[in-house]
N, C-alpha and C positions, 0 to 999 in steps of 0.2 A: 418166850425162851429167855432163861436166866442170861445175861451177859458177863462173860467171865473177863474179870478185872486183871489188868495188866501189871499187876504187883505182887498179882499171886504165884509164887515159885512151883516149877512142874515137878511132879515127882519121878528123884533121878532111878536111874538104870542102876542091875545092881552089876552091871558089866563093870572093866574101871572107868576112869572120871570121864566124866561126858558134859558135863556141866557148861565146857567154851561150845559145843557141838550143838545145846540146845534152842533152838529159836526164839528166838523174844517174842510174844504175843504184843499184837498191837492195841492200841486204846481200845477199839470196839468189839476185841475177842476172837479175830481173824489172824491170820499165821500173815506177814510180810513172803512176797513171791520170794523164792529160793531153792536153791538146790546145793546143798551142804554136800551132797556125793559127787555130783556135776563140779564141784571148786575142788574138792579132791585128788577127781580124776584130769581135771586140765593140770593142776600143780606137779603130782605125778608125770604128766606129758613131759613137764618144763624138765625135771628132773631126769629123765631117761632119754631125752632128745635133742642133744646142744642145739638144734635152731629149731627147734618149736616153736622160742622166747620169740624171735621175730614174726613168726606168722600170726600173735598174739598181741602185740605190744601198742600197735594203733587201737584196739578194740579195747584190750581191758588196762582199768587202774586199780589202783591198790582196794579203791574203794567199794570196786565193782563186787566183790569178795564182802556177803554176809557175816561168815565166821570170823571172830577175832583171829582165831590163832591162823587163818588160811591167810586172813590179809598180813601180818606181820610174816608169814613164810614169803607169800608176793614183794611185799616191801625188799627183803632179801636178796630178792631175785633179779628186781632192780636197778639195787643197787649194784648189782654186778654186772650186770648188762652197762650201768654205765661207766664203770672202769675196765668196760671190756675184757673182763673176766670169762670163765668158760663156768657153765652152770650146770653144776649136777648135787648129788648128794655130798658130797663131800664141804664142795665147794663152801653149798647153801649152809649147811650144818655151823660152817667156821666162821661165815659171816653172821649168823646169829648169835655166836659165841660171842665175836669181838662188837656185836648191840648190845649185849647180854641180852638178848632175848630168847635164849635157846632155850632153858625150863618153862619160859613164861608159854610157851605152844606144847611143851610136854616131852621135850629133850630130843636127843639122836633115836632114840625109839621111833617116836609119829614123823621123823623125815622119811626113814626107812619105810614106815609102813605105806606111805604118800605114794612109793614109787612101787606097791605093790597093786592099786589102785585101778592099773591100767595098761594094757598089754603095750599098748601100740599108740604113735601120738599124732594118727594121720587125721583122724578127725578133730582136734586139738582147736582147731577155728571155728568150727561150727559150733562143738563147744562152747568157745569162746565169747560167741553172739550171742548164746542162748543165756550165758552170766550177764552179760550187758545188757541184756534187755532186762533181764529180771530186777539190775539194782536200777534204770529208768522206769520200771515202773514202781520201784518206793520210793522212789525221790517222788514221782508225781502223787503216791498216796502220802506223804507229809507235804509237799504243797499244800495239796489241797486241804487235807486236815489241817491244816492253819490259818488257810486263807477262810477256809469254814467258823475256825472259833474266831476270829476278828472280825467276820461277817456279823454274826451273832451279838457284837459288842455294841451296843446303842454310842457308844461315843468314836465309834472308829470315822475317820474322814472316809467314804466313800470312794470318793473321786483320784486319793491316792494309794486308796486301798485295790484301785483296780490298776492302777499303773503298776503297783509292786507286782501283782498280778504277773499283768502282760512282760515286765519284763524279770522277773521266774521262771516264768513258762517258755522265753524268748533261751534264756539262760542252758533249761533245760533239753530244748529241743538243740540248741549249737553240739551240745555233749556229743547227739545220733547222730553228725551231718559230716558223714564220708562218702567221699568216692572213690572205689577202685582204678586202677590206672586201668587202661586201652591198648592194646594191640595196634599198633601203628595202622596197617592195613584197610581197615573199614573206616579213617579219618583222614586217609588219603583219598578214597573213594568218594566221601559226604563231599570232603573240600571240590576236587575234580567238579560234583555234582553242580557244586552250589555258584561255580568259578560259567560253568553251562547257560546254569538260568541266568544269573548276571548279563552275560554274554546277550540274553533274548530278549533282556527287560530296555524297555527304551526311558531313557531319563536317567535317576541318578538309583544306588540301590539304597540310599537312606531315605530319612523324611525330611524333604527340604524344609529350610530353613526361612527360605523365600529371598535372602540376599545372596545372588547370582555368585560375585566373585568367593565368596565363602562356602557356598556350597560345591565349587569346581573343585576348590581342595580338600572339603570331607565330603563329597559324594555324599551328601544329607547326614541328618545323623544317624548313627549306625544301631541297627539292634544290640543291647547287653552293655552297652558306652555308658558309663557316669560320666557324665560333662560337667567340670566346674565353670564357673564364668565369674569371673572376680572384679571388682574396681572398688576404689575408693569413694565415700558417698557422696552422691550429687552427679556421677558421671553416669547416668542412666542407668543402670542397673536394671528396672523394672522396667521402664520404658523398651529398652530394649528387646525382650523377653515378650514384653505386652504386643512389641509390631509382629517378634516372629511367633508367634501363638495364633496370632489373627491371620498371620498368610501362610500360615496351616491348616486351618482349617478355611481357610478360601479354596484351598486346595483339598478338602472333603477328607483330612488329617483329624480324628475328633485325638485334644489337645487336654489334661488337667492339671489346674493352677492350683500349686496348696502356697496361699502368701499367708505367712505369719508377723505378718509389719502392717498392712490392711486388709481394711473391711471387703467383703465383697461388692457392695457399694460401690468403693474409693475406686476399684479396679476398671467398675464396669463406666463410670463416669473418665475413666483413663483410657478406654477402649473406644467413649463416644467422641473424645477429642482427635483421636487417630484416626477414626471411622469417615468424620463429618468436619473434618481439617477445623474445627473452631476452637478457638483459643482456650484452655480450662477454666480461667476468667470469668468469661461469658459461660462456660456450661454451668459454671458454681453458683453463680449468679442469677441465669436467666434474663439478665438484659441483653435481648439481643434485636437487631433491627427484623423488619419483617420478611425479605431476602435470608436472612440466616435463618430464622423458623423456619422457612421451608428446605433449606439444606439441612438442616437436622433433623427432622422429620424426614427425606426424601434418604438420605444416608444412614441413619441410625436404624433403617429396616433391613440393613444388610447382616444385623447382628442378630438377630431374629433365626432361630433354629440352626444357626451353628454348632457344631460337636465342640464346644467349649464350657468345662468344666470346673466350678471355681469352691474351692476350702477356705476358708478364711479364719478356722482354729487355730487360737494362738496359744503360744507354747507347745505345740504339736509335741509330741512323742516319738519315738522310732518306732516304738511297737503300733500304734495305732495307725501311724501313717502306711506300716507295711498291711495290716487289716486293709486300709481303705485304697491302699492301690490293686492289691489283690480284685476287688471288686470291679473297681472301676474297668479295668482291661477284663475283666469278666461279663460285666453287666452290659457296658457301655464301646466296648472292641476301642479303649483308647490307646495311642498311638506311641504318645510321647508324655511324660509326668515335669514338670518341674517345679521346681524349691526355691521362694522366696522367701528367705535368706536360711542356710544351712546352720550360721551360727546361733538362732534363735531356735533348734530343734535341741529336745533335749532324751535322756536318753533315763528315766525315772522308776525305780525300781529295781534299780543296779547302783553298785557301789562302785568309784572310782580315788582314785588317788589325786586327782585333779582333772581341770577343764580339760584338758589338751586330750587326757585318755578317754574321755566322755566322747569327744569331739572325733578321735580317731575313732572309736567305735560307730558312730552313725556312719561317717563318710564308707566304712567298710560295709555296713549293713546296707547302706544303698548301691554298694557296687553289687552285694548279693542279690537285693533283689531286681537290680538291672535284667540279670543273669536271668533269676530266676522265670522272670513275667516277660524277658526277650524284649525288650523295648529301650530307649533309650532316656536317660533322667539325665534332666539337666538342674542342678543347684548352684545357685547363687551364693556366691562369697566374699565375707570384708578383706580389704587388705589391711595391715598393722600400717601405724604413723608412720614408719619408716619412709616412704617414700615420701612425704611433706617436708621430710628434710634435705633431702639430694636435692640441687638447683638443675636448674635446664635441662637440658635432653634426659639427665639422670630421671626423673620425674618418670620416665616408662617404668611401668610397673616390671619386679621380676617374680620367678618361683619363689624365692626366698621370701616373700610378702606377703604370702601366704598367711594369714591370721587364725594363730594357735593352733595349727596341726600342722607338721610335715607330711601327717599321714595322710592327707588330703591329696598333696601333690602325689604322691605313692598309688594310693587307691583310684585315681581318676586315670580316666583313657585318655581325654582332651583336657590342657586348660586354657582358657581363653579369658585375656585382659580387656578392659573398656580401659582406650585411654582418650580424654580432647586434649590435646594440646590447649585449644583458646581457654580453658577452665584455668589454664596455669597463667593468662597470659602473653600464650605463647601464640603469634597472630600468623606468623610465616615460618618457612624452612628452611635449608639452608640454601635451598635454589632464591629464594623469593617466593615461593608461590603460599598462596594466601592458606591458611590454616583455619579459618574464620567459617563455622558451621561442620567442619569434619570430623568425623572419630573414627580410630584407628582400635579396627580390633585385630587384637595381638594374640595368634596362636603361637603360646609358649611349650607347649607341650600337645603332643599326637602319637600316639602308640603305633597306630598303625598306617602312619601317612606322612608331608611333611608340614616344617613350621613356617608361618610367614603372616605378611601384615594386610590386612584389609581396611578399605577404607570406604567408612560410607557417609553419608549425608545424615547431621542431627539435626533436624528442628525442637529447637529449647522448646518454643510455644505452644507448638504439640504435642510437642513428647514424643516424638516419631523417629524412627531408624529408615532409612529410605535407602536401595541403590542408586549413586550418583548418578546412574543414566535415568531411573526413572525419575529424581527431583529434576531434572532441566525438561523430560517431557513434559512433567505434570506442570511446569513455570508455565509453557504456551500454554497447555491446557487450562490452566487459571486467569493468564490474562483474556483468552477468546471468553472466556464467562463473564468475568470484571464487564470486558464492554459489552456483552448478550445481557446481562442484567441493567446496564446505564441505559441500552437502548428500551429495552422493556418499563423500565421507571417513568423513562421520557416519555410513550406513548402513553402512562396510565395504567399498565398491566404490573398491577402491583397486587402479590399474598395478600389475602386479607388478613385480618390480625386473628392470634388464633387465644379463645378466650380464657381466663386465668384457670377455669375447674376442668379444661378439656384437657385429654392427652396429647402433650403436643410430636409423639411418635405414629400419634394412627393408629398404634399396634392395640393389644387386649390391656386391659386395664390391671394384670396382675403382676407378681416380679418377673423379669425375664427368665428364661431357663435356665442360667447360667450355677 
């Protein structure tokens, strides 16, 4: 079958001009989805029903409107709606005069006839959908027809060719994403319901976090919550993140890490120092005495079939990362997602005006898909120099530190600072009491709870966040081993050495599952 070309002009009516009224044919000889009678007939509505316009106005734009001359009658309409003007024929007529656009649609004749169109303007919204969906779906047949002919081009980049992609498609689909409001009644009900189960569940109703006093004040963290967690670098950031991931899923929490700063590697060797309490040093290394091989071996098998999930794509995407957490809480029932580092995400196949609007855009699209997938993300965030410059106490981090987006502080439910004092120098307080291995994290912000300061235990040479109750257990518990292991050396009962080609975990010889 012949393919009829899209520069071929149709042959007019011999009614009058009809010529704004006729469909443009597309590249491959198909009519674009429309309905020329259906734009008509809603415009009519607008014209005979002073609040039609309202029942209309969230669904359609100017653009939604095929016809030229319907969308510049829309345009009209408006602009009258926004000088809160009353919209009829009259009205519309004088406002196209003072565009001069009045002949350019075919004069005060085709407004008149507009409003012959249509008896009644009570279906006017259903209407309405049915024009909205029809110009969504020729935005996605010119997507696609484009992203098709650059497909086809031997010299397109691939790799950014699908980014433009995903964030078109991201673009597109934002246009359809409403929600009706609710009737108070059945959301008094849900809440009552959910206030019930709360009531029956023993523990907290989030996903702990595994440090005790932090979790008293977010009752874990909460479904649909973006958490940010901010500090300046070198105040554990990862570390942090890394201890509570692991007493996550100690707690049968499956947990995924998307770090865009390291390898999955670099993480799991960060996981074996926390795991198996030995120094990163020695894990980098592998000089270690023959007592340490078998705590590393005897410890490092606790990581072994954990629900921890680890991404290591750098430069992530918004669009791909919401692909790949879709999955993962699909595939894998995980729990909780977090972001190392938010500011290393970018946002690729969208145009911005600058960093900061890039930057507000992701932090918002991870509050959506919090929402969306019910779970709770926690992302990782820099603070600007600012604080490097305040001396003493000043050094606490505040909101205003926030690095390159206010909108960060705006779109998050929780934000939460890493601060050590000792990093500053800072060894005591204003009691005296020693500062030396503490950090304080600082909830600066809680939507739905309140704010205050927790303090827990860092070991720099672990890498390890601890509660201070359990670092003074775990002290005895290390010194009764210190001398369980002297006594054991003294009689002879020594690890034998374990050889340079064996695995020194025991485990299968493949990567871990992570």
């Amino acid at each position: 079958m012949e393919t009829v070309k899209a520069s071929r002009s149709p042959r007019k009516s011999r009614k009058s001009d009809t010529s704004a009224n006729t469909p443009v044919l597309s590249e491959y000889g198909k009519m674009p989805p429309h309905d020329v009678k259906l734009e008509e007939a809603v415009l009519g509505a607008l014209l005979i029903d002073t609040g039609a316009y309202a029942r209309v106005s969230d669904t359609l734009k100017p653009e939604c409107f095929y016809n030229q001359k319907n969308q510049i009658v829309y345009e009209a309409i408006v602009s009258l709606a926004a000088k809160q003007e009353p919209i009829d024929m009259l009205t519309v007529t004088e406002q196209l005069r003072s565009d001069g656009k009045l002949e350019e649609v075919g004069g005060d004749f085709y407004i008149v006839s507009l409003s012959s169109k249509v008896n009644s303007a009570a279906n006017v919204g259903y209407h309405a959908t049915i024009l909205s969906n029809k110009y969504l779906a020729r935005e996605l047949i010119h997507f696609a027809t484009e992203i098709e002919s650059k497909a086809y081009d031997a010299e397109s980049d691939i790799d950014g060719l699908m980014q433009q992609a995903e964030g078109k498609l991201f673009e597109i689909s934002q246009r359809n994403l409403k929600r009706d409001y609710t009737q108070i009644d059945p959301l008094v009900s849900q809440a009552l319901y959910k206030i019930q189960e709360a009531s029956k569940r023993e523990g907290m109703s989030g996903i702990p976090s595994g440090f005790n006093d932090l979790d008293k004040i977010t009752s874990g963290w909460q479904q649909s919550d973006l958490i940010i967690i901010a500090a300046r670098p070198a105040m554990g950031k990862t570390a942090f993140v890394l201890s509570m991931a692991k007493n996550m899923a100690d707690r049968g929490n499956a947990v995924a890490l998307f770090s865009l700063e390291m390898s999955s590697l670099q993480l799991v060797n960060r996981l074996l120092v926390n795991a198996t309490e030995l120094s990163g040093e020695k894990i980098k290394t592998g000089k270690m005495e023959q007592w340490e091989w078998e705590q590393l071996n005897q410890r490092a098998k606790s990581l072994y079939d954990k629900p921890i999930y680890l991404d290591d794509t750098p430069s992530l995407s918004i669009f791909e990362f919401n692909t790949k957490a879709r999955r993962l809480v699909k595939e894998h029932g995980v729990k909780c997602i977090i972001i190392d580092y938010l500011q290393l995400m970018n946002a690729s196949g969208m145009n911005y005006g600058s960093r900061e609007q890039e930057v507000s855009m992701i932090s918002r699209s991870l509050k959506q898909m919090a929402k969306e997938l019910e779970i709770p993300i926690i992302a990782l965030s820099q603070l600007n120099r600012g604080v490097e410059g305040r001396t003493g106490d000043d050094k606490r981090p505040q909101l205003a530190d926030l690095r390159e987006s206010g909108a960060i502080e705006q779109d998050a439910d929780m934000v939460l600072f890493i601060h050590r004092p000792e990093y500053y120098k800072i060894t005591q307080d204003a009691q005296g009491n020693s500062l030396v291995g503490l950090a304080e994290i600082i909830i600066a912000k809680h939507r739905n709870g309140a704010t205050d300061t927790v303090r827990l235990r860092f070991k720099s040479e672990l890498a390890k966040f601890m509660n201070i109750s359990d670092d003074l257990s775990g002290a005895v518990e290390s010194e009764s081993r210190m001398n369980s292991d002297f006594v054991s050396q003294s009689v002879g009962d020594v690890p034998p050495p374990i050889a340079a080609d064996a695995d020194p975990l025991g485990g299968p010889s493949s990567a871990m599952p992570f």
